[in-house]
N, C-alpha and C positions, 0 to 999 in steps of 0.2 A: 278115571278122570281125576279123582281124588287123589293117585298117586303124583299123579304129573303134577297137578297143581302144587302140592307138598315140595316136589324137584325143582320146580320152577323158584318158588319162594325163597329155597335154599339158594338154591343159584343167583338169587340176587341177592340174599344177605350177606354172601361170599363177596362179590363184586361192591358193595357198600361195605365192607370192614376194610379200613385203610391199611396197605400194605405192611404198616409198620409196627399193628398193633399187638403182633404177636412178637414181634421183635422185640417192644418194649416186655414183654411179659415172662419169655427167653432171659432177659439181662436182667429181670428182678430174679427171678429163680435161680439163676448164677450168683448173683450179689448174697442172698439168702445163705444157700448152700455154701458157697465158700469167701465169701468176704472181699473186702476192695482188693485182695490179692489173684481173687478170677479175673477180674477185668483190664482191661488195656485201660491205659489214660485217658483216649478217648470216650471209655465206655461208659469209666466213673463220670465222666464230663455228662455226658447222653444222662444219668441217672438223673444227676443233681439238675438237669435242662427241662426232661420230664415233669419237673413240680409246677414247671413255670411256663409251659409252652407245652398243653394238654394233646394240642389236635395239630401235631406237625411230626413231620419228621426230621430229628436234631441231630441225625446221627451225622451228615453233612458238615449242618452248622458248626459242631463239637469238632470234628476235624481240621477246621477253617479258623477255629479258636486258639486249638494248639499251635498249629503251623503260625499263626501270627503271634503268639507271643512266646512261643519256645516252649512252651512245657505245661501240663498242668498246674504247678503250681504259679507258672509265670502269670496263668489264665485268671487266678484266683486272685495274685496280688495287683494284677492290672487296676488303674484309678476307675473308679466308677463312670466315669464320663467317657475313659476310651470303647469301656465294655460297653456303655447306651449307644455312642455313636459306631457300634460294629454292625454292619448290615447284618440283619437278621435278630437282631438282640433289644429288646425294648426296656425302660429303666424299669422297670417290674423283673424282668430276666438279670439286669445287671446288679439289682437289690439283692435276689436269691443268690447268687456267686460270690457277693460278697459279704453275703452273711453267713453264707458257709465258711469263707474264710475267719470272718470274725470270730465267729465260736469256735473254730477248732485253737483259734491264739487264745482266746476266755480262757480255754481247758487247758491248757497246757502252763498258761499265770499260774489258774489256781493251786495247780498238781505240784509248782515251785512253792506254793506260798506259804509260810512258817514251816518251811524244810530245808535243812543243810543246804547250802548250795556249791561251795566250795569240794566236796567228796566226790563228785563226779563229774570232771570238766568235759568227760564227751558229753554227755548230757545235757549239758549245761551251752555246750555248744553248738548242738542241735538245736535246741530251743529259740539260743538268738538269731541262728539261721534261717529260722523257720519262719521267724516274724518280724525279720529286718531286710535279707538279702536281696529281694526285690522290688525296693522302694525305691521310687526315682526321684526323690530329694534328699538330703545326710539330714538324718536326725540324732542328736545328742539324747541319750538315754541312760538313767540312771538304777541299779540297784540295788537297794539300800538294805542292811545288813544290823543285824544283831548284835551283841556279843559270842554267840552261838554260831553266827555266820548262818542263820537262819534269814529267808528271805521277809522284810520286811512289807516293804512296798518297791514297785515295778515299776515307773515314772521315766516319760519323755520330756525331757526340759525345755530340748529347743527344736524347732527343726527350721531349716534352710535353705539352700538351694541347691544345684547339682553337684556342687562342688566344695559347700563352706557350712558350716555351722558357728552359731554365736556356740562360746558357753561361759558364761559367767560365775568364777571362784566364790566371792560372796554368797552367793544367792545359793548354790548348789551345797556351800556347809550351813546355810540357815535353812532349806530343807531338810538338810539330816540332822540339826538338831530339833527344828520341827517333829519330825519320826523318831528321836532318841535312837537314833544309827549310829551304831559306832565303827562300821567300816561300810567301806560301799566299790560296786564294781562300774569302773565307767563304759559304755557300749557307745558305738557311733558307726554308721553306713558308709562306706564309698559306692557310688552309684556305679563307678565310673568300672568296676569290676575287679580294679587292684585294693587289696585287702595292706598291704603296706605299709606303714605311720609315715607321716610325712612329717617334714622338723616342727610345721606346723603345731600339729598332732602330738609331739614330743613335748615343746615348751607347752602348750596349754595342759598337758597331763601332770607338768610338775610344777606349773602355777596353782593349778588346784589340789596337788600336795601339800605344797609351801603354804594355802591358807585352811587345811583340813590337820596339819599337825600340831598346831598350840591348841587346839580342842582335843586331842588323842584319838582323832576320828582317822580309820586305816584306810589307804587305797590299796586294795587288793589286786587289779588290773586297770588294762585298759584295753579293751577287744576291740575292734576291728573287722567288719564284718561285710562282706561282696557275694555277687553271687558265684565265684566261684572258689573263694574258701574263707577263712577269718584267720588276724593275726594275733598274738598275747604280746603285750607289751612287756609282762613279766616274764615270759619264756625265751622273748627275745633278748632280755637282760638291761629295758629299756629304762626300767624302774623298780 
């Protein structure tokens, strides 16, 4: 009698553990053991979903995430409003996605910060990749430079609309004289996915030349940056 009863219990503690809970605990043990390089996109998505959506099963919603915005990272840089209004996602879940992304661009400023930055241009091009390519307004960004060519400070000056950025010559060499910069890299988005300079893009790089050289303040480039690749103004021979 006491065994049944014992069988029985089990039997419905089984049927009361949501299908999913071992699955979550399978993908930690993978993540553990071998790192975001065990997982699918999806799965990383499922991990970072889990903090924030205790008693469901995400592994769906993670899939329905990618497929709408192209990619895990597309999922991370998505505006916080598209991620609240995604069925399934509530502004508590769309906070945790994009605080993950926050921090990993934090880590990545700091790891540049008072270090060479010109020695390593793949690097250097990962990075702005990493925290510009899928923004869906053009933001004008600045980084301002040392004598060392040490990174000073990491500054967004302007940002605009899908298509246009201000930037204004004055104000961007009274920043750097602000920060005692004496060369600086200039960065800006095309949403639109072509990484390109446009003549636009050409005269404003060499009007804020023209008012950064009676200071001896250097422009070093002007990047360019889409999601599907970035261009150098200086490689291009544009400047």
């Amino acid at each position: 009698m006491k065994q049944a009863s014992l069988l029985k219990q089990k039997d419905k503690d089984i049927k009361e553990t949501p299908h999913y809970k071992g699955h979550r605990e399978r993908l930690r043990e993978r993540f553990i053991n071998g790192g975001a390089d065990a997982l699918a996109d999806y799965e990383l998505l499922e991990l970072i979903l889990f903090m924030a959506i205790p008693r469901r099963d995400v592994k769906p919603l993670a899939k329905k995430l990618i497929n709408k915005f192209g990619s895990f990272a597309g999922v991370l840089n998505a505006h916080i409003n598209e991620l609240s209004n995604f069925d399934g996602l509530s502004e508590t879940s769309a906070i945790t996605l994009k605080s993950v992304q926050s921090s990993a661009h934090r880590m990545l400023k700091q790891e540049y910060k008072n270090k060479p930055v010109l020695s390593n241009p793949d690097s250097l091009s990962q990075y702005l990749m990493a925290t510009m390519a899928h923004e869906k307004k053009e933001h004008f960004r600045i980084l301002f430079l040392n004598k060392k060519n040490e990174l000073i400070e990491d500054e967004i000056q302007q940002s605009g609309t899908v298509d246009h950025t201000p930037a204004y010559p004055r104000e961007i060499v009274k920043r750097a004289l602000e920060l005692s910069a004496t060369a600086m890299i200039l960065v800006h988005n095309h949403p639109s996915g072509d990484s390109s300079p446009s003549d636009a893009d050409i005269k404003m790089t060499h009007n804020i030349i023209d008012a950064a050289l009676p200071l001896n303040i250097v422009i070093h480039d002007h990047i360019i940056v889409s999601k599907y690749g970035h261009s150098s103004m200086r490689e291009q021979g544009l400047i």
